[in-house]
N, C-alpha and C positions, 0 to 999 in steps of 0.2 A: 382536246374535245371538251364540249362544254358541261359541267358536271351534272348528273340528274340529283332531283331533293332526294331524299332519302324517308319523306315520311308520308302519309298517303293522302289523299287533295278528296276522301271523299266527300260528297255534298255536306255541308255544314250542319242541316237538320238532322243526320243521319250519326254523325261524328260520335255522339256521347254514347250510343250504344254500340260503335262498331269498330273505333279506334283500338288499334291494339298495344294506345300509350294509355297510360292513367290519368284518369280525367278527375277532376277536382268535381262532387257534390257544391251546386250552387243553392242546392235547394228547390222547393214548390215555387217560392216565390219569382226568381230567375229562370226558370227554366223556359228552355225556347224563347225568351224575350226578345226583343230586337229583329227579329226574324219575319214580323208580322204582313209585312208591305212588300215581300221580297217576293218573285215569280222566277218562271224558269229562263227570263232574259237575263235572270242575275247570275246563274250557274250554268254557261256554255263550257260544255267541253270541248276544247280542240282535238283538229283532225294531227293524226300522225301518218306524214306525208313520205313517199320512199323519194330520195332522191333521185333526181336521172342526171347525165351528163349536162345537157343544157337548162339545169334546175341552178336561178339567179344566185343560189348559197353555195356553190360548186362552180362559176364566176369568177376566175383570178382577176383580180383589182374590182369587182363590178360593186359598185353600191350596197349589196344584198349579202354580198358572198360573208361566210359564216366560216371562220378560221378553225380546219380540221375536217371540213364538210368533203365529202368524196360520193361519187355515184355509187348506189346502193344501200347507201346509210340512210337510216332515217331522223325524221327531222319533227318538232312540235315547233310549230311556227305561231305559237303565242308564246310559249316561253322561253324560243330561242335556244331547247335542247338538241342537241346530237344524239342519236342511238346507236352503236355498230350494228354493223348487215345481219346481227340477226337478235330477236329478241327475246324473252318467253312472257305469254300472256295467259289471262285466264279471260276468257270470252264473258260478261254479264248477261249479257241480251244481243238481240240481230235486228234487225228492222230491212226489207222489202220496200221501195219505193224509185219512185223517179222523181229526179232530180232535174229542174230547165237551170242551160246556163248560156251567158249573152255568148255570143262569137268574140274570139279574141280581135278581129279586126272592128270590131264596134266596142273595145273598152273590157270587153271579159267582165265574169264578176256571176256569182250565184244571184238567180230572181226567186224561183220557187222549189219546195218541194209537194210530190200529189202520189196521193196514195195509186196502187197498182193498179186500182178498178174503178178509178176516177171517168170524169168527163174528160180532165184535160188529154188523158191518156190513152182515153179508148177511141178521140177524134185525132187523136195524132197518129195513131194505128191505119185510121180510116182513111187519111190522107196518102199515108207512105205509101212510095212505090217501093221502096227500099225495109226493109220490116228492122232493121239493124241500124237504119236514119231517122229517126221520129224526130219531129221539129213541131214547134207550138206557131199558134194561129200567127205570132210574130216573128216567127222566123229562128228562134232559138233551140238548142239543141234539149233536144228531151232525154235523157240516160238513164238506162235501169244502172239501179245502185243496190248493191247492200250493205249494208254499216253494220258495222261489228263493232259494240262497247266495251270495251274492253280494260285490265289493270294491268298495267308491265309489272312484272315482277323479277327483283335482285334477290333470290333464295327465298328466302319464306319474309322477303320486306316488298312494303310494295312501294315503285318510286313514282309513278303516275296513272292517270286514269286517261283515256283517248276513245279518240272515234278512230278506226279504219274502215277507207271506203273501198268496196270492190265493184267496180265499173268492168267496163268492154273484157277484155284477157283475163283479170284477173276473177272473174265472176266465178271461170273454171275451177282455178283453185281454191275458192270457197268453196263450193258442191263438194269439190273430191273429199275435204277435211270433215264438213257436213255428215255425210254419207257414209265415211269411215265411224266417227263416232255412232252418228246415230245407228248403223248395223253392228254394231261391238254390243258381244252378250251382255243381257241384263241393263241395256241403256235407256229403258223406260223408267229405271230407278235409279239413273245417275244425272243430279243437275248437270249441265252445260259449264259449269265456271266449276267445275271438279275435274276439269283435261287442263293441265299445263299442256301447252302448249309453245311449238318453238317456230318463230314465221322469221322466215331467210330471205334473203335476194337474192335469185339467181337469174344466169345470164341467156338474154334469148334473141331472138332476131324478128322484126316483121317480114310483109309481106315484098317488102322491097328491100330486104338485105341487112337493114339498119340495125345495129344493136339496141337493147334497150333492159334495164329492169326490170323482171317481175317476182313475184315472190312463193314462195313454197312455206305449204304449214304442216306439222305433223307434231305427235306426239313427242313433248321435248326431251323423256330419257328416254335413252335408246328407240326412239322411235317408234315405244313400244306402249301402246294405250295404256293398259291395266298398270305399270313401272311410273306410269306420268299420273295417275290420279292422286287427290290430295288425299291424307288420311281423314277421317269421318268428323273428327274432331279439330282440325285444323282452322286456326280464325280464319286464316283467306278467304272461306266459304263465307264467312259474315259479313266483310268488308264485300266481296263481289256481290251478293245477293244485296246488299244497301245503294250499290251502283245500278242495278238489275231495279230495284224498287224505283227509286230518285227517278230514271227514266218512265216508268208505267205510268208513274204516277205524277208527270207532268214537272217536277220541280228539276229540273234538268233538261237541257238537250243539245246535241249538238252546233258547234259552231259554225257554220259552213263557210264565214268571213274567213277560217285560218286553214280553209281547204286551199293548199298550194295551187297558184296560178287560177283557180276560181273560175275559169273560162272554158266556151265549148271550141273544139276544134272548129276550123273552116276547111273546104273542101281542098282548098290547097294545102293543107298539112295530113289529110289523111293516113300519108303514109309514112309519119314523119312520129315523134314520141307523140302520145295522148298526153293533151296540157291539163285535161280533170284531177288523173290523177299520176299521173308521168310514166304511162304504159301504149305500148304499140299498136299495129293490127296483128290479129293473128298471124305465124304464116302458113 
C-alpha cells in the first residue's frame, strides 16, 4: 500500500502559524514573500475517493490499477495514496451545492459548480419530471453534493488534508453524523473539527441486487462523542481551523479534476455503481 506523508500539506500562507514542526523566523523582511500572484487555482485540494470494485485502480493488469488497491479503500487520486477502509478525520468546514457533470457516454468530466438557490438549479427543478433527475439546459446531470473538508489524522499527526464528496446514498450518512453532533449536549460551543471522527466502508446493495460501497461515520473512540473530542488545548484544533479559514476565504478550493471518474451516470447505468462518486441506488 502506498505510504501516506506524515507531515501536514496545510495551505502554505497559513503554515507558519499553524505547523506543528518549528518554523525558522525569516523575519519582516521575508515574510509572506513569494506568495503574492498566488490564488486559490494554486492550492486545489483533492477529492478522497472510496473505491468500488469496478474503480480503474482495483483493475487487475488495467492501466490505472494502483498496486494494493481493494474495494472499499480509499484513494487521493492526485497523490496516488491508498487509505484502508477506514479512516479518522477531523471535519474543517461542509459546503452545500450542486455539482453539473458531462454523461459518461459523452467523455465524463466535471463542468460546474452552483450554489443550492442558483438559476441553474432552480430551472433544473422546473424542468424535472423526476425531482432526484435534475439535468441542465444541456443535458448534464445536475447533483446535490456536500463536501466535507476535511484532515486525516495518524494519532495526534496529521498525514493529509482532502475534500469528501457526499452525493446520491451517501448524503444520508452525512445528516445522520450531522445530526448526531450537532444534537450532543452543549454543541453550540463545540467547533465541528473538535469530533475525531472514524468514516468506514461498509457493504450494501442497490435497487437491483448489485453490491456496492458506502460508508458509515461516527465518533471514532468508542463510538462515543464526548471520548472522541480533542482536548481544548490540542494544536489539531489550529491546523483544522487554518484549513476551515484557507477555504472562507478563497485561497483554497477543492479539486474536482481528481474527483474519481468525474462523470454523470447515463440512464443506462442507473442501477449499476454511481461513477460521481462510486455509490449505488438506494434499495
Amino acid at each position: 500500500m502506498a505510504q501516506a506523508k506524515k507531515t501536514t500539506t496545510a495551505v502554505a500562507k497559513k503554515a507558519e502559524t499553524t505547523t506543528a514542526l518549528a518554523v525558522p523566523n525569516y523575519g519582516e523582511q521575508f515574510a509572506g514573500a513569494g506568495w503574492e500572484n498566488t490564488d486559490s487555482g494554486d492550492f486545489q485540494i483533492p477529492f478522497l475517493n472510496q473505491l468500488q470494485a469496478l474503480s480503474p485502480q482495483c483493475e487487475d493488469g488495467g492501466d490505472r490499477q494502483v498496486e494494493g488497491a481493494k474495494p472499499g479503500m480509499f484513494f487521493n487520486s492526485v497523490t496516488q495514496e491508498l487509505y484502508p477502509s477506514s479512516v479518522t478525520l477531523l471535519i474543517a468546514l461542509t459546503k452545500h451545492s450542486f455539482v453539473e457533470w458531462k454523461p459518461q457516454d459523452q467523455g465524463g468530466g466535471f463542468v460546474g459548480e452552483y450554489a443550492i438557490d442558483s438559476d441553474v438549479v432552480r430551472e433544473a427543478k422546473e424542468r424535472a419530471s423526476n425531482p432526484i433527475d435534475l439535468r441542465t439546459e444541456a443535458g448534464n446531470e445536475l447533483v446535490e453534493t456536500y463536501q466535507v473538508f476535511a484532515l486525516i489524522l495518524d494519532g495526534d499527526e496529521v498525514k493529509d488534508q482532502v475534500v469528501i464528496s457526499f452525493s446520491k446514498t451517501k448524503i444520508k450518512r452525512y445528516k445522520q453524523i450531522m445530526t448526531r453532533l450537532r444534537t450532543f449536549k452543549g454543541s453550540n460551543r463545540i467547533p465541528l473539527f473538535a469530533h475525531r471522527l472514524a468514516m468506514t466502508s461498509t457493504n450494501e446493495k442497490n435497487a437491483a441486487g448489485q453490491p456496492y460501497k458506502n460508508v458509515n461515520l461516527a465518533p471514532a473512540v468508542d463510538n462515543d462523542v464526548a471520548a472522541s473530542l480533542l482536548a481544548g488545548d490540542s494544536q489539531l484544533l489550529e491546523l483544522a481551523n487554518a484549513l476551515r479559514e484557507a477555504i472562507l476565504e478563497g485561497a483554497a478550493r477543492a479539486n474536482f479534476d481528481s474527483a474519481e471518474a468525474g462523470g454523470a451516470r447515463t440512464a443506462s447505468t442507473d442501477d449499476a455503481a454511481d461513477e460521481v462518486f462510486g455509490e449505488g441506488e438506494d434499495a
